[in-house]
N, C-alpha and C positions, 0 to 999 in steps of 0.2 A: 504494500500500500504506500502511496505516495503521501510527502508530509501534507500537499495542500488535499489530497482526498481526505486525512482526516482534519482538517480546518473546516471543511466543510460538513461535517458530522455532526459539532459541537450547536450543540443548544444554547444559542443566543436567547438571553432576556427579552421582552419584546420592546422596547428601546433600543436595544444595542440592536437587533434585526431591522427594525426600521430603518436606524443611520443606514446600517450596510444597503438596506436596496435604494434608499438616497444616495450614496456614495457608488452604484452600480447605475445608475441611471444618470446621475453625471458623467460617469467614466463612457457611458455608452452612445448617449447622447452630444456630449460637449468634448471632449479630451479625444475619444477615440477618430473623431472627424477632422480634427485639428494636429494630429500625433502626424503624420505622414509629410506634413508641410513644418512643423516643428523639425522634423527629420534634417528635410532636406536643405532647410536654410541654418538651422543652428541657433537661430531666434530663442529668447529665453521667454520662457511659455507665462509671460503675465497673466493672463487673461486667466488659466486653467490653475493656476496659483492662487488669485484669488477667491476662485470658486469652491477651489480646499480649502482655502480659509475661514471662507463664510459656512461649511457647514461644518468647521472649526475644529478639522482634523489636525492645526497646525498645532495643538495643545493636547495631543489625545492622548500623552502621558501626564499630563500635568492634572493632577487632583483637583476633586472637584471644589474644594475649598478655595484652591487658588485659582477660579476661573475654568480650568480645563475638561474636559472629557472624562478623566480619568480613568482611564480604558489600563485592561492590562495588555501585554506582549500577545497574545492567542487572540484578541480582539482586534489590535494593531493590525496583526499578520494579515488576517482576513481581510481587512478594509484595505490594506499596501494588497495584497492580493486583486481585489476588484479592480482597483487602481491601472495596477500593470497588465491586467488581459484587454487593456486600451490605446496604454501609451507606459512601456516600461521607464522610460525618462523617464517618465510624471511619480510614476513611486519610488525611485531612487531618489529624485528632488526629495519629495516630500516626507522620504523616510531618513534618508541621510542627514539632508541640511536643517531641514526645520525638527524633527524627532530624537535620532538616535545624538546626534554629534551638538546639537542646538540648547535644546530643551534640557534631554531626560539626564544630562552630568548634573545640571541645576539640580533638578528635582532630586535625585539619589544622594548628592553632596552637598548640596548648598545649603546653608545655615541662614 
């Protein structure tokens, strides 16, 4: 079994299910029509950045005290998962710079 075949197995709350088919329907609708021309110019994908933003995956480690999602790693996966069956850029952006490298040292270390 593949890891993302059991990402997909896991019983979402019905909020966190919801983000995701929000987060699947922009990936599908906005990002994936837009990925091909991001491609091939190199253009840094504002547009599709902001639309992570606003449905405020740019915080989805960050606790919900402090503003965030507060999502764990297996909820993450899933949502970077939808992400990249659109546009893999777009969830490396979004996981690398604004999440793993960005965010979550804050959140795990910061005082």
């Amino acid at each position: 079994m593949k890891v993302f075949d059991k990402l997909d197995q896991l019983q979402l709350p019905p909020e966190e299910a919801t983000l995701l088919e929000s987060v699947r329907k922009l990936a599908r609708e906005k990002i994936a029509p837009r990925a091909a021309e991001y491609d091939r110019t190199g253009e840094f994908p504002h547009d599709n950045v902001n639309e992570i933003n606003a449905l405020g995956l740019n915080a989805m480690f960050v606790p919900e005290a402090y503003g965030g999602a507060g999502l764990g790693v297996s909820e993450a996966a899933i949502l970077m998962q939808a992400i990249a069956e659109s546009g893999a850029c777009m969830a490396g952006a979004s996981a690398v710079h604004l999440n793993i490298f960005g965010l979550q040292p804050v959140v795990v270390y910061g005082t």
